[in-house]
Each structure stands twice: as structure tokens, then as C-alpha cells.
C-alpha positions in Angstrom: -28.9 -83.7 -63.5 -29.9 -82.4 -60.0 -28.7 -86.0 -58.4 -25.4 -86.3 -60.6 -24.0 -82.5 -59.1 -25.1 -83.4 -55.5 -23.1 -87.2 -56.0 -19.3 -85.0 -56.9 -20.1 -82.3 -54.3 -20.3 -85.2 -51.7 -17.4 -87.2 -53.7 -15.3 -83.7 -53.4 -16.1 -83.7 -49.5 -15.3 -86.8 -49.1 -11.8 -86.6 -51.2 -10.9 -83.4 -49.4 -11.6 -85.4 -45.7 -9.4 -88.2 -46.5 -6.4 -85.6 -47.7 -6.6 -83.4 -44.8 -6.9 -86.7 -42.4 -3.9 -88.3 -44.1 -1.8 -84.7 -43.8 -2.9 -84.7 -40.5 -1.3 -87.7 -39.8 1.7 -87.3 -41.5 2.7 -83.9 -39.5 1.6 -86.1 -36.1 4.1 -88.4 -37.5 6.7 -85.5 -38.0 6.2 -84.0 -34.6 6.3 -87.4 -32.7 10.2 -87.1 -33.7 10.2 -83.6 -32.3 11.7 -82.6 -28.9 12.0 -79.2 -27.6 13.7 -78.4 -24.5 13.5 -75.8 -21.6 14.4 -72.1 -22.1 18.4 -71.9 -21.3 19.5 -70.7 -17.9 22.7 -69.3 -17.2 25.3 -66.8 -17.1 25.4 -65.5 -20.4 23.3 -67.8 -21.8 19.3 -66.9 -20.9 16.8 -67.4 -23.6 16.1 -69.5 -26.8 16.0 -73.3 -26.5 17.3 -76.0 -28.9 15.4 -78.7 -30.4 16.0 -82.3 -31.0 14.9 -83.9 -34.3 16.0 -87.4 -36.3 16.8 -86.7 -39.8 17.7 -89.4 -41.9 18.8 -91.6 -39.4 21.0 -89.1 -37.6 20.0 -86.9 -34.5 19.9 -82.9 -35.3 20.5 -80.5 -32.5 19.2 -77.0 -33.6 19.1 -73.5 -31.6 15.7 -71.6 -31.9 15.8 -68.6 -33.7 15.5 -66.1 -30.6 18.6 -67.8 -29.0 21.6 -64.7 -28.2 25.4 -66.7 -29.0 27.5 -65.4 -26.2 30.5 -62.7 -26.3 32.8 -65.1 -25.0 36.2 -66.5 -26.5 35.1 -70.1 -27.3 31.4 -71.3 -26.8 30.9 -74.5 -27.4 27.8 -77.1 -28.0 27.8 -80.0 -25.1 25.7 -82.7 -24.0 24.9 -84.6 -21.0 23.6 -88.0 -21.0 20.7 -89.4 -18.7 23.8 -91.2 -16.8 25.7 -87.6 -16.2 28.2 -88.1 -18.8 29.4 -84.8 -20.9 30.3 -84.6 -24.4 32.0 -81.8 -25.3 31.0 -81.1 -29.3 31.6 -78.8 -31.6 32.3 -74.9 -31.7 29.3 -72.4 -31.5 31.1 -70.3 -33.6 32.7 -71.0 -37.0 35.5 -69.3 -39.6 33.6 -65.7 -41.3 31.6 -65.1 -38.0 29.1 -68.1 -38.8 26.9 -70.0 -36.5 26.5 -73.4 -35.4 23.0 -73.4 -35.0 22.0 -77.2 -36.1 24.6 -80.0 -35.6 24.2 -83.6 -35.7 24.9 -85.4 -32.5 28.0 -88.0 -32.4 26.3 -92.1 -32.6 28.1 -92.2 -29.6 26.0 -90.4 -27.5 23.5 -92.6 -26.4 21.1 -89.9 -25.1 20.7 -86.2 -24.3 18.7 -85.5 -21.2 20.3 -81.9 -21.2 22.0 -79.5 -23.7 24.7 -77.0 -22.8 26.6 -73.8 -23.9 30.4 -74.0 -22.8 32.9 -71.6 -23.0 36.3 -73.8 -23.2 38.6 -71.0 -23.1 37.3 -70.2 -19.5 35.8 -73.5 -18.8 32.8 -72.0 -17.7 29.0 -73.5 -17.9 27.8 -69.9 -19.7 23.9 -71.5 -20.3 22.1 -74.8 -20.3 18.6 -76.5 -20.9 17.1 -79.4 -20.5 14.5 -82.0 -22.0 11.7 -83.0 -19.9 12.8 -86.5 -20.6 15.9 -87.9 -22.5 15.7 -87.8 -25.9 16.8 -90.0 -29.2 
């Protein structure tokens, strides 16, 4: 009786390895798809940095939770390609004082090497990051 509770403690061991191993693997999995990028550095833009992630299929900007939207008349989201090209995207801010905070990036964008806060009103650069390498 002695033999039988020792052989389920070790099968319950065992069991319990092989689950945390396979979640293990599937949040490596999860975070290989992961980017974050450099704290933003600007004008009116200093702090909080944006993350790039795929989501079925399609690639997701998204603004950390400690990033500040600037006061200014009309911020927007752009991008610029490894090759220097710039994308102007979509509004920062939306109708009943809501936040772009995740968007998904145009298919034709064929990489971000740096993310950017742009106030079109003014055209002025107000904040920008950067990935340490370009991402998608």
C-alpha cells in the first residue's frame, strides 16, 4: 500500500513538470513575438514606451500604461521604417476624449525601426522611441 502512494506522488510530480515545462514554453513562445521599445524622448513627449506585438496575423502598436498623451491640438501615431520612410497613421486622440492606445499597423509598412508622437496641426516631432532593431 506503502509502494502504490509513493508510485502517484511520483506520477503527480512528474504530471505537474511536464505542465509547467509545456506553459513555460508557450509564454517563451508568446514573448518571442514581443518587442518593446526605448522610453520616448521629446518635447512633450518624455516617458512610457510602446510595444510591438502580432496578433492574428496583424501587427499591434500599443502605448504602456505610464505613457502622458500630449496637450497639443492633433497628436498623431507615426512610424519610420528601417529605410527612413514615415508613415503618418492615425490620431492619438479620438471623438469623447478617448485614446488610441493600441492600433494595428498598415500591411504596408514593411517595418518599424522607430515609433513617433506627431502633432500635425503644428507639424512638430513632440516625442519618439525606438526599437533596438526593426521589428515585424
Amino acid at each position: 500500500m506503502d509502494n502504490l502512494g509513493t508510485f502517484k506522488r511520483i506520477r503527480m510530480g512528474l504530471f505537474s513538470s511536464l505542465v509547467a515545462a509545456f506553459l513555460l514554453a508557450a509564454m517563451s513562445s508568446l514573448a518571442a513575438d514581443m518587442h518593446t521599445s526605448t522610453v520616448f524622448q521629446g518635447v512633450k513627449v518624455n516617458g512610457g514606451t510602446v510595444t510591438h506585438s502580432k496578433q492574428d496575423g496583424k501587427n499591434l502598436l500599443t502605448l504602456s500604461d505610464d505613457f502622458k498623451v500630449p496637450g497639443t491640438p492633433d497628436p498623431h501615431w507615426q512610424v519610420i521604417d528601417s529605410k527612413g520612410n514615415v508613415y503618418l497613421l492615425q490620431r492619438l486622440d479620438i471623438k469623447g476624449g478617448k485614446v488610441n492606445r493600441s492600433i494595428t499597423v498598415p500591411s504596408y509598412v514593411p517595418d518599424i525601426a522607430k515609433v513617433q508622437i506627431w502633432c500635425a496641426f503644428a507639424e512638430t516631432l513632440l516625442g519618439e522611441a525606438s526599437f533596438s532593431s526593426p521589428v515585424m
